[in-house]
Structures are given as C-alpha cells and as structure tokens.
KOLNUMI-526388 format. One record per residue: residue in one letter; x, y, z of N, C-alpha, C, O in turn. Coordinates in steps of 0.1 Angstrom, whole numbers, plus 5000, padded with zeros to 4 digits. Each point is the difference from the previous one (the first is absolute). Layout:
// residues N
aXYZXYZXYZXYZ
...
END
This chain:
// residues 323
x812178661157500350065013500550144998499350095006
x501549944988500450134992499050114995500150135001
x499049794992498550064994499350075013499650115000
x500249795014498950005011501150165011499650115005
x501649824993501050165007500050134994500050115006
x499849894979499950084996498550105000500150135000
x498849795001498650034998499950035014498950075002
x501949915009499950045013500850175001499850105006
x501049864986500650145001499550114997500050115006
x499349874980499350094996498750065003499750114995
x499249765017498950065009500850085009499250075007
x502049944996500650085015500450164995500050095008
x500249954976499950145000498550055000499850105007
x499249854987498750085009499950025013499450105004
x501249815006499549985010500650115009499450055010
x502350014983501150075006499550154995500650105004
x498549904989499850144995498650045012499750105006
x499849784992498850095008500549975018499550065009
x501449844992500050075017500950124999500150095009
x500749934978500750185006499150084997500250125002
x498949864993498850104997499450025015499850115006
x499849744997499050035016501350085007499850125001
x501549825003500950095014500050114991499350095005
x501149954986500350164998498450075001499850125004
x499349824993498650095004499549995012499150085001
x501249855010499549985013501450105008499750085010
x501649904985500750095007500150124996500750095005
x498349924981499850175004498950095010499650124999
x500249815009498950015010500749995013499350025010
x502349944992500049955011500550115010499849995012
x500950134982500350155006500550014991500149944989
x500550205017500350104989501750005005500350065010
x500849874981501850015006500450164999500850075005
x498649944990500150205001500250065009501150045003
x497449955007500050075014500749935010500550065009
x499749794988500749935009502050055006500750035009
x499349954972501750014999500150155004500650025010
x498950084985500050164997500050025019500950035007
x498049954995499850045018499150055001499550024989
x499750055023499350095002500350164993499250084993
x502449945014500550144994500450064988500650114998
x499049784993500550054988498950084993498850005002
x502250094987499050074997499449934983500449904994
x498450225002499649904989500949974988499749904994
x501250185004500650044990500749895001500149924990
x500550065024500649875006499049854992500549934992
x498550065012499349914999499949994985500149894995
x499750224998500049974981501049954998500049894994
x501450175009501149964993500249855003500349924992
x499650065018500149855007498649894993500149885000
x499150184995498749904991500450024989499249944993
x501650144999500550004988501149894998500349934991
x500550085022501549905000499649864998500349924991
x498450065022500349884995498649944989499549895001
x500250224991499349944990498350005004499349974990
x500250055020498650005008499350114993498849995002
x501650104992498850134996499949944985499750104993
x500349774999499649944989498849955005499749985012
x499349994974499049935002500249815007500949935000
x498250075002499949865008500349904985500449895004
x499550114984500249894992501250054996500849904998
x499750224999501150034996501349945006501049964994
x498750055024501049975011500049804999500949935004
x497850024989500049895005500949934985500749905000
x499050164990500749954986501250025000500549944991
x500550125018501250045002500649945009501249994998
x498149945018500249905006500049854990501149945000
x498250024996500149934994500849964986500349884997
x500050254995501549974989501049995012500549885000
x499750195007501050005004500349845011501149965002
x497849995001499849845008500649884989501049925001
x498250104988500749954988501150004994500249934990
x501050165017501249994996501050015013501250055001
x497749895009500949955017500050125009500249985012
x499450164982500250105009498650015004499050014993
x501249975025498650075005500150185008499050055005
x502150004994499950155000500849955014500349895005
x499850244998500550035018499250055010499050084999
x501549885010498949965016499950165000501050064998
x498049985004499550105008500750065014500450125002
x499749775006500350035011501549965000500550095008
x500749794985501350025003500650074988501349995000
x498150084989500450004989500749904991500550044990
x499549865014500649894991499549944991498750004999
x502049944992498949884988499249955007500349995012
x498749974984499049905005500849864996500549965010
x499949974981500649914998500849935007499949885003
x501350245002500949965010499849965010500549905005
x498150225005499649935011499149875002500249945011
x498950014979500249885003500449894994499649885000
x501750184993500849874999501049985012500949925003
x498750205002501049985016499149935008500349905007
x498650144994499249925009499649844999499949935009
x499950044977499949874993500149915006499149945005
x502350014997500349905008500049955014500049895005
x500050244999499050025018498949895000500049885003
x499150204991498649904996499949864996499349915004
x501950104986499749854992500749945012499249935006
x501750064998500649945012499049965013500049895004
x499350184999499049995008498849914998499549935008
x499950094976499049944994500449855000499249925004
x501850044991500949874996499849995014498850025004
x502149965004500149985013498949935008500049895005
x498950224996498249955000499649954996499249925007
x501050064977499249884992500449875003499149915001
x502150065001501249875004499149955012499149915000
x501250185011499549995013498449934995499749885001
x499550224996498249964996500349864999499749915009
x501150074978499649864991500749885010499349905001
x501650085004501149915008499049995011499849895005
x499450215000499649965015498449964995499649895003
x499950184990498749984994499549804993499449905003
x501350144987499549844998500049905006499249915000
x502550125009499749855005498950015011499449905000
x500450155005499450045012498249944993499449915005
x500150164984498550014995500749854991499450014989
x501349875010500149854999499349975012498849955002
x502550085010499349935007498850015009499749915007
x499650224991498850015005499349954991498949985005
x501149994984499149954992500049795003499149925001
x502450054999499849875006499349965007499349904999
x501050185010499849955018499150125009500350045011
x498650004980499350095001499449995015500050105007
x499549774999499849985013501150025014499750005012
x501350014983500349975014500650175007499650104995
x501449895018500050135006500850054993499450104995
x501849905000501050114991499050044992499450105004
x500249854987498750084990499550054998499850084991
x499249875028499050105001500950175002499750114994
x501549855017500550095007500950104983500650115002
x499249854989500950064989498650084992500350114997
x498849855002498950084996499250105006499250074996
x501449895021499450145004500950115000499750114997
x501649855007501250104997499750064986500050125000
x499749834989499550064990499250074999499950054989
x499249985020499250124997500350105002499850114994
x501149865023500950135006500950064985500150124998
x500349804996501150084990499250064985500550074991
x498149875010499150074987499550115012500950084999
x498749945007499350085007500850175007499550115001
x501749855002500450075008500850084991500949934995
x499050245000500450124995501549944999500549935008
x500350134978501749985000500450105010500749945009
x499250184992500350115007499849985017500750075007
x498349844998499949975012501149875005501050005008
x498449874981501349934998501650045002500849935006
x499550194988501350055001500850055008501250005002
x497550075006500050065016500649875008501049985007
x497949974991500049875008501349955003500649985010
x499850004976501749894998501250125010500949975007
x498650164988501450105004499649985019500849965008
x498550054994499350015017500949825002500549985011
x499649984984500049875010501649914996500649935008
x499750094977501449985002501450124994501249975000
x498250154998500950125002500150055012501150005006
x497350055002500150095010500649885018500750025010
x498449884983499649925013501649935001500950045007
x499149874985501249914998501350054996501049965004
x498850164984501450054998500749904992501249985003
x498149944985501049864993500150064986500949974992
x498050145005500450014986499250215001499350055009
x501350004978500050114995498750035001499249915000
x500150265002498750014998500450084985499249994990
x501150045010500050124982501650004994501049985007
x499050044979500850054997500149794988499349895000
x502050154991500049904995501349934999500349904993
x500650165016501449995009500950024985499850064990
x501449855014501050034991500049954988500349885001
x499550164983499949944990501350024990501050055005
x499349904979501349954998499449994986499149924998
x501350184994499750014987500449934989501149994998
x497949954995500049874990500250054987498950034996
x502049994995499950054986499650185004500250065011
x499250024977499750084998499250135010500050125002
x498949735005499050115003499349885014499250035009
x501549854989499349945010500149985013500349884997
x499750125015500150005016499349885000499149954993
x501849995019499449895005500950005014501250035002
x497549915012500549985011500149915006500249995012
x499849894977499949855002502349995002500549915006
x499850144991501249995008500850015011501249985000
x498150065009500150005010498849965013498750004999
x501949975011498849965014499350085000498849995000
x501950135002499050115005498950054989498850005003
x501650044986499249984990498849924997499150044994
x501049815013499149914999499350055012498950044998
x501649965015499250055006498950114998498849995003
x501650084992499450144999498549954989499050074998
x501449814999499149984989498749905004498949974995
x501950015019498949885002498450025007499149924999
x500950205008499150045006498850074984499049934997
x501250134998499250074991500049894989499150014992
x501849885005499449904989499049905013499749894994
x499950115015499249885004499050145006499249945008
x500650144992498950084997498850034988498850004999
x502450014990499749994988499449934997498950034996
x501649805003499449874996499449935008500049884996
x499450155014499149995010499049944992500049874999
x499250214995498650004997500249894987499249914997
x501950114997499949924985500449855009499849914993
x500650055018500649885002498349975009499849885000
x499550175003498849935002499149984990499549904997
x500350204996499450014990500649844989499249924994
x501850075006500649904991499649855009499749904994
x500550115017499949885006498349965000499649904993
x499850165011498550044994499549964989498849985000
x501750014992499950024986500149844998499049934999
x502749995001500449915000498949885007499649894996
x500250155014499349915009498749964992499749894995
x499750255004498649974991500049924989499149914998
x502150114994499949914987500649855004499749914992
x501050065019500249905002498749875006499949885002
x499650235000498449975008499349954989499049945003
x501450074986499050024987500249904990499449934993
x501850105010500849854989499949865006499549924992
x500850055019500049895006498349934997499649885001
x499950244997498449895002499649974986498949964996
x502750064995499449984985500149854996500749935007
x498650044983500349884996501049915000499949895004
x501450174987500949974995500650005014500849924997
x499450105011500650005017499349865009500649955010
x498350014985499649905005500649904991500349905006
x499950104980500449914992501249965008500349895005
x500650264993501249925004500349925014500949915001
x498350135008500149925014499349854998500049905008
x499450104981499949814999500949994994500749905003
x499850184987501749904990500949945017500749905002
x498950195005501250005013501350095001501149975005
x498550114991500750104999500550055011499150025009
x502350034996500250065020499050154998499450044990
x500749985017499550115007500750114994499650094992
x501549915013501350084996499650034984499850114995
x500149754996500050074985499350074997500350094993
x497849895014498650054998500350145005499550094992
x501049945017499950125006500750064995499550094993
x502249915005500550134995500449954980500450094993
x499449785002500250014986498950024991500050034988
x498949935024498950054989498950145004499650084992
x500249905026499150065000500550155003499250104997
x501949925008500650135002500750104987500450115000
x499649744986500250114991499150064992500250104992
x498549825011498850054994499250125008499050054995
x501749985016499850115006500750124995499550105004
x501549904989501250114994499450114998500250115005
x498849864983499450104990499750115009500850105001
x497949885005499750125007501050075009500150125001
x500649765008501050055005501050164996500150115006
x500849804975500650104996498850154999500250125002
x498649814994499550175002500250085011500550115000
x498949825010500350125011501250045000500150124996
x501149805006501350075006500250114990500350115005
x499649874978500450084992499650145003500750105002
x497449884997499450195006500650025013500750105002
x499149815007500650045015501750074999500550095006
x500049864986501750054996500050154995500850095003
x498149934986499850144997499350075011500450115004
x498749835000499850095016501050035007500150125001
x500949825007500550035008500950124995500250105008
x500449884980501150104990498450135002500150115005
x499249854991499250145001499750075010500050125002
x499849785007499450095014500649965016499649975012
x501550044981501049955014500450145007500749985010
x499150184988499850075005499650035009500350115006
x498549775000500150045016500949945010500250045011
x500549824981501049945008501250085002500750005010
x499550064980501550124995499650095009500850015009
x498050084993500150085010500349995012500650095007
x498749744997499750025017501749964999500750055010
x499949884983501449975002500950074994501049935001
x499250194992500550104994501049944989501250034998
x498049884995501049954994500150024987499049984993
x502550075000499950124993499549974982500650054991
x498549895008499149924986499350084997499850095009
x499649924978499350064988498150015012498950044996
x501349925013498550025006500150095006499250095000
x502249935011500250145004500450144996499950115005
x500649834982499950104993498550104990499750114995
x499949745007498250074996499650085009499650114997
x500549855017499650065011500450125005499450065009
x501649994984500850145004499750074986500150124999
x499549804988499650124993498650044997499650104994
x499849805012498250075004500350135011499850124997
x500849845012500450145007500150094997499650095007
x500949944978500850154993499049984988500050094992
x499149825007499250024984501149994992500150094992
x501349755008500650004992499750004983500949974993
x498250045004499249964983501249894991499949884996
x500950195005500849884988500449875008499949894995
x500650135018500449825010498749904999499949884997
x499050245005498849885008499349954981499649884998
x500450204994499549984984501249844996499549894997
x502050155004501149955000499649835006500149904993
x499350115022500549875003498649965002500049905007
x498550124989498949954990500449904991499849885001
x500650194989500949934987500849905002500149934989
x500850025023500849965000499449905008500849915001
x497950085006499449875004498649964990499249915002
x501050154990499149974990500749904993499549894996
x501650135003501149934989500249865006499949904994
x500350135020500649905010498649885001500349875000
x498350185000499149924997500049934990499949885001
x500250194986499949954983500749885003499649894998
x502050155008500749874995500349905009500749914999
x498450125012500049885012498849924993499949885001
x499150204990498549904998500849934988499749884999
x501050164992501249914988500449885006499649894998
x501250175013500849895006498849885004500249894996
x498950145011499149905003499549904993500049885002
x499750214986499149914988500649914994499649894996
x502250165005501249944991499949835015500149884997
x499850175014499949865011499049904997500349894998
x498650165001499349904993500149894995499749885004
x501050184981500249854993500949985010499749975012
x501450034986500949925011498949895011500149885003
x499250185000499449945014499049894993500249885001
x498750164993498949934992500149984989499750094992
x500849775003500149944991498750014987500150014987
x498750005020498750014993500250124992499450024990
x501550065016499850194994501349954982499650034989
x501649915013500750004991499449894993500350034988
x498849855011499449924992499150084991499949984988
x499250115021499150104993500750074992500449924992
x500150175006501150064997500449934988501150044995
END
C-alpha cells in the first residue's frame, strides 16, 4: 500500500512541472501587467522601471526557472495587482472555496443517490419519471443562469436568504474561517452551494440509476431472489454497493471540478474564494495568482485521483485479493 502511495506520488511531480510550464506559457500571452498596472500616462522610463521590478524584461525560461525554485520552496512571488504574497492570498481565499466545494459535494451525493436508487427501482412509475426529467433541467441549464435564477426568486422575489457576500465568519486556528457557525453564515452559503452542486447531484443520480439498471439484471441478483432474499438486502447490500466504484469516480473528479471551476458561482455570488480571485487577476494579467492557483488545482486533482484509487480497495474486494 505504501509502495502503490508512493509510486503515485512520484507520477504527480511530472505532471506539476508541466502544468506550470503550460499556465506560465499561456499566461504569457494573456496581456501585458505593465500597461495595465503603469496606465495609459505613464511614461516609458515609467514602464522599464516597473518591467524590471517585477522581473518581466528576463527571458521567458529564465522568468519561468525562478517561478518555479521559488514554487518549490512555497513562495509564489507577489500579486501584481495587491502586491502581496501569492501564498497568503490564497491561503486566505482557501477555505472560502473548500467550504463551498464540501458543502456541494455533501449536497450532490445525499440528494443524488438516493434519488438515482430509487429511480433505478421503481424506474416506471410518476416520481421517476418526474425526477429524470427534472434532471435534465439541472444537466442542461448554464450555473451562471441557474444562479440568476436562485437570486431572482428567493433573494430578490422572496427575500429568505442572501444574494452575495459569505456573511459573518469566525477564525479556526491559524489561517482558517469558517461560517458554519453561525445562521447567517449558513445562509449565505446556501444559495451558491445548491448552484454549485446542481449539476454533480444530477449527474450523480444519473449515474447511480444507470448502474442500478445494470446490476439488477445480473446473475448473481437473480440468484439471490430465489435464495429469497428481501428486496431491501438485494437492493441496497448488494446491488447498490456494486454500484460504488464508478460512483466514487465521479464524485472524486466532479470534487476537483467544482474546487477548480467554481469561479463562476463565486462571481455571480461574490463570494470571496480562490475562483474570484482568479477572476480579478485575469483582469490585471495577474501572472504569479493565475500560474499560483493552476498548480494548486493540479495538486488538488493528483490527490483527489490518490484518494479515489486508495477507495477502491476499500469498496472492491476483487481489487485487494488481486493485490
């Protein structure tokens, strides 16, 4: 087990070298923080001294071997646009996100499976049908229109919960915020986590359903309904854990998605995470935030696809006998 963690760890430094290779060479294309930060009125002299400061009049491999010693020993430089560590800001933002991500995922998986059980049971009748068409609406329909949607009808319309902001939070140890202590806090949380996990709670129920669809017609499901087996054991002791596997896949990439690309839920709901912070430093051609937090969902993938593989055995017996 030890052997298989480690041999994982060690495919994830190739992997971390060449996505800072792609963001630092794609965001050298993406403007120029020069003209941005400097202004129109500045003069050139202006403009050299300021591409000398922050290191930009070096060659492109030079600037990128220096981003990266320096990545290597936790420093990603300072933002462009607040002058601050890159570090600090999203280890400020960090928990925003993960709070959010967690939140969504809970929601996905609690509302998702059972839901794609029992459409897979009771595939005929009206809740079912009426739950798989609602499922299209929630694969089909944009997060960002979704979001609209939720603020239009229980912020603007109703007035029951928060449109932006991530209300009042209550610092945990060193560096961590959390707004799970308080109502309003949760409030604030609840409109942009059921935006968020929208898509992953159809997608998952979807998912569930299909494989429940699949298993039941297997052999060993017919066996057990002559032993006389209830229904109850067939369905959730055998056939619903033989559905797991793929299951844990989805949620696991879907979990790195949402941490990756929850930026448009952060925008439309201003809520203050590492996505809106992406979003304000494309603005200025931040180079070290958006290089910075590349890397830091590269990482968040590596070790969500660990964690997965590590579910496995746990889940399929066949994988630890092999083994």
């Amino acid at each position: 087990m030890f052997g298989f963690i480690g041999s994982r760890l060690l495919q994830a430094i190739p992997v971390l070298l060449v996505v800072g290779f792609i963001a630092f060479a794609l965001f050298d294309y993406v403007g120029d923080p020069v003209s941005i930060l400097a202004g129109q009125d500045a003069t050139a002299a202006q403009r050299l001294a300021l591409s000398h400061d922050l290191g930009l009049d070096q060659p492109f491999f030079v600037q990128y071997g220096r981003f990266l010693w320096a990545a290597l020993h936790g420093n990603f430089g300072n933002s462009y646009r607040v002058a601050q560590p890159v570090a600090n800001l999203l280890a400020e933002r960090l928990p925003a996100t993960l709070e959010l991500a967690i939140t969504a995922s809970v929601l996905a998986f609690a509302i998702g499976v059972p839901m794609g059980v029992y459409t897979g049971i009771h595939r005929d009748s009206f809740l079912s049908r009426l739950m798989m068409a609602g499922s299209l609406i929630g694969v089909s329909l944009p997060t960002f229109l979704l979001g609209i949607l939720l603020i239009l009808a229980f912020s603007v319309g109703l007035g029951w919960l928060p449109s932006f902001g991530r209300g009042p939070v209550v610092h945990v140890g060193s560096w961590w915020t959390t707004g799970f202590t308080s109502w309003a806090g949760i409030r604030s949380l609840i409109l942009p986590a059921i935006t968020l996990g929208m898509f992953q709670m159809t997608l998952i129920m979807r998912l569930v359903r299909a494989e429940m669809l699949e298993v039941l017609r297997t052999d060993y499901i017919k066996f057990a309904r002559a032993r006389g087996l209830t229904d109850r054991s067939i369905n959730f002791g055998h056939a619903l854990k033989n559905t797991l596997v793929p299951v844990i896949t989805i949620i696991g990439l879907q979990f790195g998605g949402i941490v990756a690309f929850s930026l448009v839920t952060e925008t439309v709901f201003q809520w203050p995470g590492m996505g809106l912070l992406l979003v304000q430093s494309v603005a200025v051609a931040d180079i070290p935030v958006m290089s910075a937090y590349l890397l830091l969902i590269a990482l968040v993938f590596v070790m969500i696809n660990l964690i997965v593989d590590l579910l496995y055995y746990a889940v399929d017996p066949r994988l630890r006998a092999r083994r």
